[in-house]
VEXDREN-2710 file (C-alpha; in Angstrom, 1 decimal):
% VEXDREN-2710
k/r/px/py/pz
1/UNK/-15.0/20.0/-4.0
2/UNK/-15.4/20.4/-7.6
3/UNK/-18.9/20.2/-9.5
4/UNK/-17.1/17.0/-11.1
5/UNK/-16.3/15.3/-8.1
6/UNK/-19.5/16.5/-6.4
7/UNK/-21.2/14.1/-9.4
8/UNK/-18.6/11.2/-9.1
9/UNK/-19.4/10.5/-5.6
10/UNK/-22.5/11.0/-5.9
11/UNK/-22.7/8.3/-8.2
12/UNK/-20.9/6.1/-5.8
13/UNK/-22.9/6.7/-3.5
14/UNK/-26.2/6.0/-4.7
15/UNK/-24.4/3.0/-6.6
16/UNK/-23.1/1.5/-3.1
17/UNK/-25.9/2.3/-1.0
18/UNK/-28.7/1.0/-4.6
19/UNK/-30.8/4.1/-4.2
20/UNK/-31.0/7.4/-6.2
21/UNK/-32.4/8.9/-2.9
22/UNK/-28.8/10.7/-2.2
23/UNK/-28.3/14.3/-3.0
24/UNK/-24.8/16.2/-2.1
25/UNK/-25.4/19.8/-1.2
26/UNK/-22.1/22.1/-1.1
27/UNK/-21.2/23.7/2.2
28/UNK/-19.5/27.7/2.1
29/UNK/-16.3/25.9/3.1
30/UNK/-14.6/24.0/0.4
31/UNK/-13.2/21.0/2.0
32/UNK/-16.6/19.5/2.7
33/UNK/-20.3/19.2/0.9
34/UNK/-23.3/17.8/2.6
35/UNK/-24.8/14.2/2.0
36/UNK/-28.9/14.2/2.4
37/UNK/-30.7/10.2/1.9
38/UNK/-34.2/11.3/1.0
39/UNK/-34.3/14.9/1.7
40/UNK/-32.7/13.9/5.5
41/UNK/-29.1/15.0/6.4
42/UNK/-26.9/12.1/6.5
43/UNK/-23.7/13.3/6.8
44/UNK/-20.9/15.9/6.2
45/UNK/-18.7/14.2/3.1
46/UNK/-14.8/15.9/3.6
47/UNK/-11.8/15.3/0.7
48/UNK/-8.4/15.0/1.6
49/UNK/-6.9/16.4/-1.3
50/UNK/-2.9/18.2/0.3
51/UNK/-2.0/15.4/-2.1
52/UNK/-2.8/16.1/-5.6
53/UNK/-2.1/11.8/-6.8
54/UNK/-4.0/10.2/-3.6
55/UNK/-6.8/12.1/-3.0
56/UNK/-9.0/10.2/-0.5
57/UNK/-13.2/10.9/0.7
58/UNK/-14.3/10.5/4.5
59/UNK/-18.3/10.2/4.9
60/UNK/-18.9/11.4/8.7
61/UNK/-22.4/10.1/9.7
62/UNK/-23.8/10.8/12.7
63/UNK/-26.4/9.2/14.8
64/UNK/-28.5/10.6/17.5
65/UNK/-29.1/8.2/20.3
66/UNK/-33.2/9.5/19.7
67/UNK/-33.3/8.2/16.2
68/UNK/-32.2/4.7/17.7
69/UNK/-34.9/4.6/20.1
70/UNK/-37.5/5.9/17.5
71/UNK/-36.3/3.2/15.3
END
């Protein structure tokens, strides 16, 4: 992902979500960056770009079955 569209969702993000807690980290592969809420991993954010006019952004969170029963 580029710098640019590393800020634009970013801004979606917090803008969605109403906090500015969210920070996207890149990753050595560059299909894929890192979201964090509040210095805690949320999620790996991929693009979809093989089509230059659609591009597309899938947020993969996961959820341990321990943070459910600590919650």
């Amino acid at each position: 992902m580029t710098p640019e569209q590393i800020v634009s969702v970013r801004n979606y993000l917090c803008k969605r979500f109403a906090t500015e807690g969210i920070a996207i980290k890149p990753r050595k592969v560059q299909d894929s960056v890192e979201v964090y809420l509040n210095d805690e991993i949320l999620g790996i954010l991929y693009i979809d770009d093989e089509d230059k006019t659609d591009i597309s952004y899938d947020l993969n969170i996961s959820i341990l079955q321990q943070d459910l029963d600590e919650a």
